[in-house]
Each structure stands twice: as C-alpha cells, then as structure tokens.
C-alpha positions as CSV (number, residue, x, y, z in Angstrom):
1,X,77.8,62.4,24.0
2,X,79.5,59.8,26.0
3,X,80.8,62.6,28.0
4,X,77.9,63.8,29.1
5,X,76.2,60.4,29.9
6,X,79.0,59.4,32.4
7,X,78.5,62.6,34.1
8,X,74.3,62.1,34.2
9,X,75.3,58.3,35.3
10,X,77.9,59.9,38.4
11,X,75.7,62.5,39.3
12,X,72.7,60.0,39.5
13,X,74.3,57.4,41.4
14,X,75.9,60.6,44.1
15,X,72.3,61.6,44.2
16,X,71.6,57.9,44.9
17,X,73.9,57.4,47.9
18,X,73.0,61.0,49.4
19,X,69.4,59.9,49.1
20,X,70.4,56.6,51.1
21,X,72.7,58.3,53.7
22,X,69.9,60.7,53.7
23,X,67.1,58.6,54.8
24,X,65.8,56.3,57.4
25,X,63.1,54.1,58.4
26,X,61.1,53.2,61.6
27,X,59.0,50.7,61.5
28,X,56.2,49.8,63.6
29,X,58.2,47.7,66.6
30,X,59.9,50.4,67.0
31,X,60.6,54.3,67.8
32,X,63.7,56.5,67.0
33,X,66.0,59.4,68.1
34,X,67.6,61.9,65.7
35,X,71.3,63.3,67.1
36,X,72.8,66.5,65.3
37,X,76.3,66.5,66.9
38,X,75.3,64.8,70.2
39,X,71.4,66.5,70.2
40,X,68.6,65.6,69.8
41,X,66.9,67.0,67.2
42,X,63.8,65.0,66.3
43,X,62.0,62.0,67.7
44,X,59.4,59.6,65.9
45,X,57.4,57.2,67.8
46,X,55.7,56.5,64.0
47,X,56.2,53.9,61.7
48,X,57.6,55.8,58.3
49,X,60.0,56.7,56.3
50,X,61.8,60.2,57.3
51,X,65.2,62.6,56.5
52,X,67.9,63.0,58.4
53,X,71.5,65.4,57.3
54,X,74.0,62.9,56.2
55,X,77.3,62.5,58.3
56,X,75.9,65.1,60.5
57,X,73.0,63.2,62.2
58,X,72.5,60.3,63.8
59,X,70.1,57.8,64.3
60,X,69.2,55.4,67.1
61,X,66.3,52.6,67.6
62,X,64.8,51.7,70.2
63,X,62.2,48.8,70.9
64,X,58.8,49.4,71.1
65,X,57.2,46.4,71.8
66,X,56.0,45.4,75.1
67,X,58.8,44.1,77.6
68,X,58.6,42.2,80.6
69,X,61.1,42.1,84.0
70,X,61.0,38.9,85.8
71,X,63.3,38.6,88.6
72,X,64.7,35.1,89.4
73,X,64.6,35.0,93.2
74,X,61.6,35.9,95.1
75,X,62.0,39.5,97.3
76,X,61.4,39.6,101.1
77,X,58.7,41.4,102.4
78,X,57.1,42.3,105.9
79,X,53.6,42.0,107.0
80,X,51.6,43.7,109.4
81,X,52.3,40.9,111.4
82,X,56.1,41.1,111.7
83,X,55.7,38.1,109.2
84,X,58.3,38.0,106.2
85,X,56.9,36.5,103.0
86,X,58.7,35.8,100.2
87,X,57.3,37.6,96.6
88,X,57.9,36.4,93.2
89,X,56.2,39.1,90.8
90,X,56.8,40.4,86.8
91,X,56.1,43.8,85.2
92,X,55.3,44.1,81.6
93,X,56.0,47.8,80.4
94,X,56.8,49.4,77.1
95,X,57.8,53.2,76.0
96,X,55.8,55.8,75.1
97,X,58.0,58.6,75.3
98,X,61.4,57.8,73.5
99,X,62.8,61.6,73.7
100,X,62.1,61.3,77.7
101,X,63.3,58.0,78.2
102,X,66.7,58.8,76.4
103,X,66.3,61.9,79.0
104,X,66.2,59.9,81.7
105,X,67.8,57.0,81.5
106,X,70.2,57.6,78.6
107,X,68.3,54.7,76.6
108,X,69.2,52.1,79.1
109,X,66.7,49.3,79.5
110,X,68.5,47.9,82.2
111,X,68.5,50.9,84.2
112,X,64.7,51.8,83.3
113,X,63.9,47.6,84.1
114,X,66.3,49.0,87.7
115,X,64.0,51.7,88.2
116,X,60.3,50.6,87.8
117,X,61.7,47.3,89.9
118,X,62.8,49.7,92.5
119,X,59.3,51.5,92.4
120,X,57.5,47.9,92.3
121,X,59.0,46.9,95.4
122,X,58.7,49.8,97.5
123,X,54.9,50.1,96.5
124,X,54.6,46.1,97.7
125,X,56.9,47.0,101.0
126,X,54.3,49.6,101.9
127,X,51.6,47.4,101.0
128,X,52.3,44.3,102.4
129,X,53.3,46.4,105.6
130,X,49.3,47.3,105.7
131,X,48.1,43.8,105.6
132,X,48.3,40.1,106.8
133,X,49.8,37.3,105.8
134,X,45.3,36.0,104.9
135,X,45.4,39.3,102.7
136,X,48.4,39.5,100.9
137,X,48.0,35.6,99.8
138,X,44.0,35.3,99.2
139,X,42.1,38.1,100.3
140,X,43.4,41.5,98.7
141,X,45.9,40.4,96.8
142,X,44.0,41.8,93.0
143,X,44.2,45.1,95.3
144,X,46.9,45.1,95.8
145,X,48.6,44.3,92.2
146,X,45.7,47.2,91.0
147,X,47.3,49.5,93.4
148,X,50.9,48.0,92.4
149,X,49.7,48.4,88.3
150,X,49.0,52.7,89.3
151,X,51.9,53.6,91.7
152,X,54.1,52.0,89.1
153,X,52.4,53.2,86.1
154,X,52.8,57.1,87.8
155,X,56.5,56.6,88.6
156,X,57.3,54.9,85.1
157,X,55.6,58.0,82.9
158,X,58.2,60.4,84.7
159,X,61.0,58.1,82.5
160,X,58.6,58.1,79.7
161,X,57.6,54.7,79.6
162,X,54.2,52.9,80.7
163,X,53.4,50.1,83.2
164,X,50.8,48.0,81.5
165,X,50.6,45.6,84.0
166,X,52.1,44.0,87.5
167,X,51.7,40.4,88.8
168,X,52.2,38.7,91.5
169,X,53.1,35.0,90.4
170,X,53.7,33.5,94.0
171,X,53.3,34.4,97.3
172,X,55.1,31.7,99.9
173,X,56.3,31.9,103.8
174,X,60.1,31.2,104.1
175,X,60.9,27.7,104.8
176,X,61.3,28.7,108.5
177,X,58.1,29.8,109.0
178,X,56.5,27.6,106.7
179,X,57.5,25.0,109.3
180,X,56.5,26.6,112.5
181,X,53.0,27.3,110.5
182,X,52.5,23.7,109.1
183,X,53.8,22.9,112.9
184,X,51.0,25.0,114.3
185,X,47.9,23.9,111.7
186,X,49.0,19.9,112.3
187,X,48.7,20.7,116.6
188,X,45.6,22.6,115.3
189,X,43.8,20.2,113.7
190,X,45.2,16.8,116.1
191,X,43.6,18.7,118.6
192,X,40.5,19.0,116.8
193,X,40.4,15.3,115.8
194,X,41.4,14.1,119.2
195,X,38.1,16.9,120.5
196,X,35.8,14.5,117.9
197,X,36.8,11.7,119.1
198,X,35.9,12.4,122.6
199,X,32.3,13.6,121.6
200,X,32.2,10.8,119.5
201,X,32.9,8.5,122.4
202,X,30.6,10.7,124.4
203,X,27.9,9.7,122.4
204,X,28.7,5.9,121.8
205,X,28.6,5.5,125.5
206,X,25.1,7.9,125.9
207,X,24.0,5.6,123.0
208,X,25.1,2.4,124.7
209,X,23.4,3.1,128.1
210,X,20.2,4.2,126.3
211,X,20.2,0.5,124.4
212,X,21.1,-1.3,127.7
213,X,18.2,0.8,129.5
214,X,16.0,-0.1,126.5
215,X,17.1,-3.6,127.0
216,X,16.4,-3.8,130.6
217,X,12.8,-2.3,130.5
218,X,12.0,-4.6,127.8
219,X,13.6,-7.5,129.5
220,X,11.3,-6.5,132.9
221,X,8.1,-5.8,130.8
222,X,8.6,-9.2,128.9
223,X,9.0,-11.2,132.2
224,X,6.3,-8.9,133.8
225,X,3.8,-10.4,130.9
226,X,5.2,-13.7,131.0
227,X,4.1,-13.8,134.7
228,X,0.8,-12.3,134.6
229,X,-0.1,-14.6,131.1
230,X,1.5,-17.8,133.5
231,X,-0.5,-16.7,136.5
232,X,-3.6,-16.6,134.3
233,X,-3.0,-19.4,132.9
234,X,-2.4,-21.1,136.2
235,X,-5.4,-19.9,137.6
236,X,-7.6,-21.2,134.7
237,X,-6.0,-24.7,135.1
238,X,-6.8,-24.6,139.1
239,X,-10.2,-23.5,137.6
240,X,-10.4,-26.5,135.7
241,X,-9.5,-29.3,137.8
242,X,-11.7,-27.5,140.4
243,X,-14.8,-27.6,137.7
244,X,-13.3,-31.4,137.1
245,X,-12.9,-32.3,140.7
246,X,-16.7,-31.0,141.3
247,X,-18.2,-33.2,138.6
248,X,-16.6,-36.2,139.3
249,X,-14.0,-36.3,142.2
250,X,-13.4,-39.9,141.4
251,X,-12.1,-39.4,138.1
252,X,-10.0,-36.6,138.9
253,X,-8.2,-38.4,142.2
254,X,-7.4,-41.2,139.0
255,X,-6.3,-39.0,137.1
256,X,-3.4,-36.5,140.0
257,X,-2.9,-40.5,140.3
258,X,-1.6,-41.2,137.7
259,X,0.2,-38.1,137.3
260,X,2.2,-39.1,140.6
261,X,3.0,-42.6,138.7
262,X,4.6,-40.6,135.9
263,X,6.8,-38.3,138.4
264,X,7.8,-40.9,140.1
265,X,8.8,-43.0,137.8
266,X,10.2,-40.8,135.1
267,X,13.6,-42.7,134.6
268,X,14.4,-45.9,134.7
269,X,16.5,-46.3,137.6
270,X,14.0,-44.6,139.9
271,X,13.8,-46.7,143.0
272,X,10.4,-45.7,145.0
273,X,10.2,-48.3,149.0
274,X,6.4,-48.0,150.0
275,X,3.8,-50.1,152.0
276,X,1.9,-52.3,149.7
277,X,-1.1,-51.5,151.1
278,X,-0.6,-47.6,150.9
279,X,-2.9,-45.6,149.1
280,X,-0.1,-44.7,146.4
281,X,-1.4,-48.3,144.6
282,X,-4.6,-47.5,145.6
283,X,-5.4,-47.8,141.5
284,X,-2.8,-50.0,140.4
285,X,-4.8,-52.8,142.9
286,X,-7.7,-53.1,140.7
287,X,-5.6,-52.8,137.5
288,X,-7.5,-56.3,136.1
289,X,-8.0,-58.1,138.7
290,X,-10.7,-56.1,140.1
291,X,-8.9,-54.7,143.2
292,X,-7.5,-58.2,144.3
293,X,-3.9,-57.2,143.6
C-alpha cells in the first residue's frame, strides 16, 4: 500500500513539473515568440495562458507597451532657404506584429528605435527642404508632424510595429544664425523707431507752426479790435467835449485847464518858467481873489 502511494505521489509530482516546463504565460504588457530548435513555431500577441514542448521549445517576451525614442541632441536640417535649423523631435511606437518584428530586426529594439529614427529624419529632410524657416516653426509645422506621423507609420508596419505618433518638441536656428537673425530684426526694427521719430517730429513741428499761426492771427485780430474799440471810443470822447465845448465853452476851456495843471505838474520836482501874465494862469488869477492875483 505504501508502495503504491509513493509511486501515485512520484508520478504526480513528474506530472507536476512536466505541466510547469510545459506551460507559459503572456500577460497583457506583453507578446511572445515560440522557438522549436531555432524556429518559430507560434506567436501570441494575447494575454493567456498557452503549451509549449518542454526542453524542446523556447519562449521569448517581448514588450508591448507603448515606447518612446527621444534623441538627446537636436538633428540639422535644411530649408528651402539654404537655412539650417536645428530639430529636437520624439516618436512614440509599439509592436503589433511580434513574429515580423523578430523577422526583421531579430527582436532588437535598438535597431527597430535605429530604423523608424532613420525613416523620421529623412521624411523631415524632405520636408523641411519644401518649406521656410516661417513654415517649419509656426505655419505648417502640425502638417508637417501629420505627414511625419504616416510616412513613419508606413515604413514602421514593414518591421511590424506601429507609429502612434511624432513630435516636434523644438524647432531653433543655430546659434550662428540666430545671431545674424536677431542682428537683422534689432537693424529692422531701430530703423523703424528712428522712421517714427521722424514723423513724429514731422508733426510736432506742423503742430507747432499751426499754434504759432493761430497765435499770430489771434494776436492781429485782438490788436485789430483793440484799435477799432479805442478809435470809437476816442471818437465818442471828441464827441463829448465837442457837445461840452458847444454848451458852455467857458467851462470846458476851465476844465483842458486844469487838465494842463495836472500834466504839468505831475511830480514834484517838475520845474515849469512862464510869464506871469500868460494865459497858462489865466484861472489860477482869480483863484479867491477875484482875478487880482
């Protein structure tokens, strides 16, 4: 009896560890490759559990997640313009095809990342030859990425993998021409400042001249009035005295009189040499003493 249950007990644990060499499992990050003496046998791009022939066959993983290639240094590119421009750009790819991408690249990521690089880069060399340095930076650069994303995405299915996507992170001039192009925007735009100044100046001085012509007729017209309101005025005081002199020419001699006492002796150290008997005192005479003086 104890015979027989160490046998059942060896016989279940052999079946045990062919069952385990016997088996494998993908699960859902990644794919797998079945070798029978250096083969391939069978692929599965499935998460599962799944058989292979013990000693015989072979199994090998690969990642199926989605992987990204970003370079370091930026590439060199040529524009329409004989311009070079310098690229920094990523690609984010993944495979969907293990059996062809063993094929084809023997399961290398590095030389699958070498290839769909090689393919991003000549795609942007012929694109960026089409355009200017305006395009590739602002103007058609989603075009260009979109037309990056397919070229790549054709090349990358012949090595059984897929190009999700492909970015350009930074488009910038080399620091040589970076210079010569700041160099050529700060000329630019002095000369535009120095352009506005001189139209500004332009018009300060029309604006100036305007004011002093302003100034001038206002100053004529003012003086123009002033005149015509003295002459009137003038004209209705010789009116006066006339109408004064008329109605009692005695009384009006009196009073130009005593406006020639007043002018002539406005200050005090006014010295005036006349004849006594000169009509100049001709009213100071009778000042109280009835003409006697």
């Amino acid at each position: 009896m104890n015979k027989h249950l160490g046998t059942a007990l060896l016989v279940a644990i052999a079946g045990l560890i062919l069952i385990s060499v016997s088996v494998f499992t993908v699960d859902e990050r990644q794919s797998a490759i079945v070798f029978r003496l250096g083969e391939i046998v069978a692929s599965h791009d499935k998460p599962g559990l799944y058989f292979k022939l013990p000693i015989i066959d072979r199994v090998r993983h690969f990642d199926s997640r989605i992987l990204t290639i970003d370079t370091d240094d930026p590439d060199l590119f040529l524009t329409s313009e004989k311009k070079n421009v310098l690229v920094d750009s990523f690609v984010k790819w993944r495979i969907i095809d293990v059996r062809q991408y063993y094929v084809s690249v023997q399961g290398d990521e590095t030389r699958a990342a070498i290839r769909l690089t090689q393919t991003v880069n000549d795609t942007l060399r012929a694109e960026f030859g089409k355009r200017t340095i305006h395009d590739v930076v602002s103007g058609e650069r989603d075009d260009i990425m979109n037309v990056m994303r397919e070229k790549a995405d054709g090349d990358a299915r012949k090595i059984g993998v897929q190009v999700i996507d492909v970015r350009l992170k930074r488009v910038d001039l080399p620091q040589e021409v970076s210079d010569s192009v700041y160099g050529r925007m700060q000329a630019e735009r002095t000369r535009v400042a120095k352009q506005l100044r001189s139209l500004g100046t332009e018009e300060s001085e029309k604006i100036r001249a305007d004011a002093d012509r302003q100034r001038e007729v206002l100053i004529a017209e003012a003086y123009r009035d002033a005149q015509k309101i003295k002459g009137e005025g003038d004209a209705k005081a010789s009116s006066i005295y006339a109408s004064a002199f008329q109605s009692d020419p005695e009384f009006f001699a009196f009073y130009r009189s005593l406006e020639a006492y007043r002018q002539s002796f406005k200050n005090k150290g006014d010295v005036l040499i006349l004849d006594p008997s000169s009509d100049f005192f001709k009213y100071m005479k009778g000042a109280g003493g009835g003409g006697r003086r």
